[in-house]
N, C-alpha and C positions, 0 to 999 in steps of 0.2 A: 184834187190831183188825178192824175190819169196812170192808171199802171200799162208799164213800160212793157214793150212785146219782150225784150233782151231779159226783162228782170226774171230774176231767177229764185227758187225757192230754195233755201237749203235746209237740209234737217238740219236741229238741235245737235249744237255741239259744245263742246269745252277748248277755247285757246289757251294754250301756253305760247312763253315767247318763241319760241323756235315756228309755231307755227303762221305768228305774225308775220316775223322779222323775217321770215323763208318764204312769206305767201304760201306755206304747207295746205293750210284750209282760207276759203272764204273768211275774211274779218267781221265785224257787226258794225248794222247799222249804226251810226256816231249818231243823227239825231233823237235816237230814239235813247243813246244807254243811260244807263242809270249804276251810280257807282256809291259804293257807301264814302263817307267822306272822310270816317278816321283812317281808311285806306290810301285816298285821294290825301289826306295830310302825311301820312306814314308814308309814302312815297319819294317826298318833297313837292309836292301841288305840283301845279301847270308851270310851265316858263312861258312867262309872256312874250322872248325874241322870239320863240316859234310861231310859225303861222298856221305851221299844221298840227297843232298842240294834239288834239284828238288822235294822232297816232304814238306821238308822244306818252301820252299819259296810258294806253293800253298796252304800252313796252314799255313803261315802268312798271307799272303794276305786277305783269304779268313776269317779270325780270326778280322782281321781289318776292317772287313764288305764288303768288295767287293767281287763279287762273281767271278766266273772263266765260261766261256762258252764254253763248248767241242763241235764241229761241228762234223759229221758223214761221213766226207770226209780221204782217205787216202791220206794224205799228206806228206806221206815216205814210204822207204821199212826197216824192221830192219834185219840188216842179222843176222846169226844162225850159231855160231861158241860154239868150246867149251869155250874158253875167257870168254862169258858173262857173264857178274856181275851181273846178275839176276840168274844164275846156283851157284852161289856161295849162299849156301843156309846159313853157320854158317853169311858171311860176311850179307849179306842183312836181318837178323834177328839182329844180335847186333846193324847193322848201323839205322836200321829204329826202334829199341826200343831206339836207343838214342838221334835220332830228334823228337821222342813221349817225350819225359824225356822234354822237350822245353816247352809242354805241361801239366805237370804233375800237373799244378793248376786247370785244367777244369775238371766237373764235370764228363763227362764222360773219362776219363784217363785210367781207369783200366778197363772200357768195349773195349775201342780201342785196347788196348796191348790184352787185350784174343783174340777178333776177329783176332787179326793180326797173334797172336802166333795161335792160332785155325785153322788158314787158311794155315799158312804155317807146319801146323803138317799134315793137309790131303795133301798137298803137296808133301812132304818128307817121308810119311809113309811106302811107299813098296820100295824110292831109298835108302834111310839111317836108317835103325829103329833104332840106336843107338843116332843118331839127333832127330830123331821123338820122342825117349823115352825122354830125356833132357827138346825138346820142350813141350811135356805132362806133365810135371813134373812144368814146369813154368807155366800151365794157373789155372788162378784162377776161373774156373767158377761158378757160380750163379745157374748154370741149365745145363745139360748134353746135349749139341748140335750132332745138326744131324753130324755135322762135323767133333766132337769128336768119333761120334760112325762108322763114316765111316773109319774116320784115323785107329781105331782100327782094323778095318777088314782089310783092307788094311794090318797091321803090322802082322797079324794072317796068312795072306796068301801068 
């Protein structure tokens, strides 16, 4: 693999759910974690309708009080093809508002779905504006983010 100009290092930290579910901090690398498994069972395991189980299952855990510790070591390469299911922008928005829907009794529920949709409108704003617009159209915001107003520009130019 090739390390990415974009990629970024983060210290070592500790997630809890607020900090997932809010994108508060950096999340960890999914192919690298390593989970004990009577936790992984104490949980209730993976659901297989999800596709993004991987976020899933670190907002359960981390819901059930145990935290998650991401280390600041690169412990993979991920290669960069057109394939990834992170460039599939419509799949990775429906799939990760419906492992949020898991969630939809926590107080913060509908600030995590804007953040998320928020994040992937600046995202998407100058490859697709017709997703971007869709995605604008779903956030519910409270307060006009820098995020909203960047996406915008982005879709203007």
């Amino acid at each position: 693999g090739v390390l990415l100009k974009k990629q970024q290092f983060h210290p070592q930290r500790e997630l809890e759910f607020d900090d997932l579910f809010l994108n508060l901090k950096p999340g960890c690398a999914t192919p690298t974690m390593m989970m004990r498994t009577d936790i992984v069972r104490k949980v209730g395991g993976y659901d297989s309708q999800l596709k993004v189980e991987d976020v899933y299952i670190q907002l359960k855990i981390c819901e059930a009080g145990y935290k998650i510790i991401s280390i600041n070591d690169i412990c993979s390469y991920y290669r960069i093809h057109d394939n990834n299911m992170h460039k599939d922008y419509r799949f990775m928005i429906e799939n990760v508002l419906q492992t949020f829907a898991h969630f939809k009794d926590r107080k913060n529920y509908q600030l995590a779905v804007n953040k998320f949709l928020e994040s992937m409108f600046l995202k998407v704003a100058r490859k697709d504006k017709k997703l971007a617009w869709e995605i604008f159209t779903r956030i519910q915001p409270k307060k006009f983010s820098s995020k909203l107003f960047r996406g915008l520009i982005k879709m203007a130019f």
